[in-house]
Every structure is written in C-alpha cells, then in structure tokens.
C-alpha positions in Angstrom: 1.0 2.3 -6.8 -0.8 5.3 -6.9 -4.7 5.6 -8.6 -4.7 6.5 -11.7 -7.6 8.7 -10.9 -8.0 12.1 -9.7 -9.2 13.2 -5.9 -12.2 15.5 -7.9 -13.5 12.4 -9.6 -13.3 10.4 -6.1 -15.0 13.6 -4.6 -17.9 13.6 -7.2 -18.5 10.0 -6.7 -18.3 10.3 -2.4 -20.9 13.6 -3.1 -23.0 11.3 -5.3 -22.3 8.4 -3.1 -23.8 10.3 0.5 -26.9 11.1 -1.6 -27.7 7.7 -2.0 -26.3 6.8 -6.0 -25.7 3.1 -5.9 -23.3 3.5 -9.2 -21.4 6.3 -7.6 -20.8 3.8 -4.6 -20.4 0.7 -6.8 -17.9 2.4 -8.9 -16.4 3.7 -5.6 -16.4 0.3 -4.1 -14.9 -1.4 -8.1 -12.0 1.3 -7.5 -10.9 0.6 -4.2 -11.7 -2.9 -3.0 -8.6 -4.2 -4.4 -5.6 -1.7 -3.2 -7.5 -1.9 0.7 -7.4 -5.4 0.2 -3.9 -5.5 -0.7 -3.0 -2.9 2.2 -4.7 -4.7 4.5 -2.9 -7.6 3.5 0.4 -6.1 4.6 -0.9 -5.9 8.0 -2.7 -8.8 9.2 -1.5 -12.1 7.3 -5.6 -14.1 7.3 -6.7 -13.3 3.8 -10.7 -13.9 5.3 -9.9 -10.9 8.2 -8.9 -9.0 5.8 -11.9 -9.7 3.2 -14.4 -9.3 5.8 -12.8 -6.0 7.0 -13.0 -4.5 4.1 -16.5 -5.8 3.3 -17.7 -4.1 6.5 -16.5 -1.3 5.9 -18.0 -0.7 2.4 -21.8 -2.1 4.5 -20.9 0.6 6.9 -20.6 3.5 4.4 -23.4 2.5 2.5 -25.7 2.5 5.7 -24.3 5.8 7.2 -23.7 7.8 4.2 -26.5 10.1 4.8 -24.4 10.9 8.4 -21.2 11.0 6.5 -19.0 14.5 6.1 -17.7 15.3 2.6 -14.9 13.8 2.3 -11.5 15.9 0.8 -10.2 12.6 -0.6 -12.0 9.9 -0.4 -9.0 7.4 -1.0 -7.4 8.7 2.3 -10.7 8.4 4.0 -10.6 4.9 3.3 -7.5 3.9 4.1 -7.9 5.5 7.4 -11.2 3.8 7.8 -9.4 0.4 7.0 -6.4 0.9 9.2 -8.5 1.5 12.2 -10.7 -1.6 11.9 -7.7 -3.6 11.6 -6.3 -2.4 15.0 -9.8 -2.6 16.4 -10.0 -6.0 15.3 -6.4 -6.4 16.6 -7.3 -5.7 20.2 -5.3 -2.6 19.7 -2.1 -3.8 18.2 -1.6 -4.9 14.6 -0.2 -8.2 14.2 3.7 -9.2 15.8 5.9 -7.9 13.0 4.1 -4.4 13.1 5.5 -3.9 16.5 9.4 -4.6 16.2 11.3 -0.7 -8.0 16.0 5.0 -28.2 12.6 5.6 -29.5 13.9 5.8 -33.2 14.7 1.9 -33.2 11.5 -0.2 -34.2 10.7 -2.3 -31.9 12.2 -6.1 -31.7 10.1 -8.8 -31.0 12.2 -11.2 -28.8 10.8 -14.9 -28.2 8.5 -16.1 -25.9 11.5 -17.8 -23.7 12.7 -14.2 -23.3 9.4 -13.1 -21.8 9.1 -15.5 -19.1 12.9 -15.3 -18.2 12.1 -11.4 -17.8 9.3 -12.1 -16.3 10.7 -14.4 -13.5 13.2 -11.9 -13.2 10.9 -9.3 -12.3 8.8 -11.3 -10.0 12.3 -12.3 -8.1 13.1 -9.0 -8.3 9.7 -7.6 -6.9 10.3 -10.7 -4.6 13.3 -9.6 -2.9 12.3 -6.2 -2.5 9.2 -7.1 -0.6 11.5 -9.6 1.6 13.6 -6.2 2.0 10.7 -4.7 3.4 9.1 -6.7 5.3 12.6 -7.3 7.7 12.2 -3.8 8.6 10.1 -2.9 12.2 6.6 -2.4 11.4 6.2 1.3 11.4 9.0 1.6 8.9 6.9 -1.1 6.6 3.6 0.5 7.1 5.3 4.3 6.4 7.1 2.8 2.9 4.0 0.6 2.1 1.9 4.2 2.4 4.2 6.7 0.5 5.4 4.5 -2.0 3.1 2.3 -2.6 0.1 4.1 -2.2 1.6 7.5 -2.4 0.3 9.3 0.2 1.6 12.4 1.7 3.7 13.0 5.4 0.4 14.8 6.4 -2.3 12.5 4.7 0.5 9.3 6.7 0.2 11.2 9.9 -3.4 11.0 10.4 -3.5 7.8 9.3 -0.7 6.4 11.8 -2.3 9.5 14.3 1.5 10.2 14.4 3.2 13.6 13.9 4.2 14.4 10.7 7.8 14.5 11.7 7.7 11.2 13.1 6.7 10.0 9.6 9.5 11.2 8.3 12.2 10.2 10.7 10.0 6.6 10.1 11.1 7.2 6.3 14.2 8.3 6.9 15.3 5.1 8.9 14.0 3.0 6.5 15.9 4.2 3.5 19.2 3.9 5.3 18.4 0.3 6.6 16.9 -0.7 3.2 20.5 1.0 1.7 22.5 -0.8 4.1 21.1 -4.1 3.6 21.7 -3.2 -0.5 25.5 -2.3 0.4 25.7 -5.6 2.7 24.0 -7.9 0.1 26.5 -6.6 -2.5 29.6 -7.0 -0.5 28.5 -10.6 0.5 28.2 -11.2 -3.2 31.3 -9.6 -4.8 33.0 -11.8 -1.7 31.1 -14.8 -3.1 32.3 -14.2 -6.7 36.1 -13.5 -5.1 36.2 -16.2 -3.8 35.1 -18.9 -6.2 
C-alpha cells in the first residue's frame, strides 16, 4: 500500500538526512524499513538475506550521504537501491519464480465471533490473492507487487526494472488478463462443483 506521506516530507528529511541529521535518517530509516523488508520479501524467500540487505543498505547511506545527489523521491530511490542489491546478491538473477483487494444508521456492534469469522475471511481472502499472484511469471509479480502495492508509476517501475516503460505496461497488461482468467476459471470450477452436488 502506498505511504501515507508526501514525497516533500521524504525530500526534507533526504536534504536533512545528506547533511548529516541522525533524526532526519532515523525517521527515514522508522518509515521505510518495513515496506523494503516486505518487498524484498517477495523476491528472495530467506527472511535473514533480506534483513541484512536492507540493513546494508541503510549503513551505506548513512556513510555516503555526503556523496549522495538529492533525491526527487526518496521512496523510489530506495526501492531501487533495494532491488539492485538483491540481484547483486543473486549473482544476477533474482530467485527461480522471478524468471518464469448508509452513514445515517448508527453503528451496530456485532459479537466478537463475528470479528474473527471476518477476520479469517479476510486473511483467506488476502490469502488467495497472494497465491493468485504469486502463480504468475516473475516480472508480472514484481510489476503488480510495484504499482499496486507500492504504487509506483510506469516511469518510476521502469527504472527500477531498467525496462522501458512500455514493457511495464504490456507486463501489467498480461497480468490483469491472467489474474481475470484464473477468476473466470475458479468460478466456473465452482458453479460446476455446486451443479453438481
């Protein structure tokens, strides 16, 4: 999901960052450790790889951000910083499967066993979706995971892929009508279930 917070704020802490503020970078570092974590969990499956990536990359600013340009958004800066350790560290290639979701009523306070039946819903729900995703070929994962997920642009996708911008959207494309044919298959397969019972 996108940050709640604005590219100027990120680019007044990155400014404040490069001059050497430890709260600018610490409050740089509280923002974003956890959605580069979580991205660079969708790429390489060993939860310490993808620790100590991101780790080193957070050292690495903080020693060479006297050397470092201003960055436009620092969010994409990161990501792109992330992404390329990983297929450094990947010798190149990112891991096998790369390759190939009326207001005038008061409100109605339901039990407790409703909550955790919606709540196990949603988390097969969320479930299935992500098992959705992750049988499509890697570039169409990585493309969805980035502009829907993390809701970057074709552009800001491009140069992190280094692909044209194009190709990110043919990458989208695909991966809407797969996802949309697996929905249409997983429905028929059902209503035949249901016929036939």
């Amino acid at each position: 999901m996108a940050s709640s917070f604005t590219d100027t704020d990120d680019r007044v802490l990155w400014q404040r960052f490069r001059q050497g503020d430890e709260e600018a970078f610490t409050l740089l570092y509280q923002r974003y450790v956890r959605v580069l974590y979580s991205y660079g969990k969708k790429l390489v499956t060993e939860d310490m790889v993808v620790e100590d990536l991101v780790q080193d990359l957070f050292i690495d600013l903080w020693q060479s951000r006297t050397r470092l340009a201003d960055a436009e958004s620092p969010r994409f800066y990161l990501f792109r910083s992330l992404r390329r350790r990983i297929h450094k560290a990947c010798n190149g290639r990112l891991s096998e499967r790369w390759e190939h979701i009326d207001e005038d009523f008061l409100p109605v306070t339901l039990p407790k066993e409703s909550e955790i039946i919606e709540s196990e819903q949603f988390q097969k729900q969320k479930d299935e979706i992500d098992a959705w995703l992750k049988s499509l070929p890697g570039r169409q994962y990585e493309v969805m995971i980035l502009r829907f997920y993390q809701d970057f642009s074709y552009s800001e996708i491009s140069e992190i892929l280094t692909i044209n911008e194009q190709s990110v959207r043919n990458l989208v494309q695909r991966a809407v009508c797969k996802l949309r044919q697996l929905t249409i298959s997983l429905c028929i397969s059902g209503l035949l279930l249901f016929l036939l019972k």
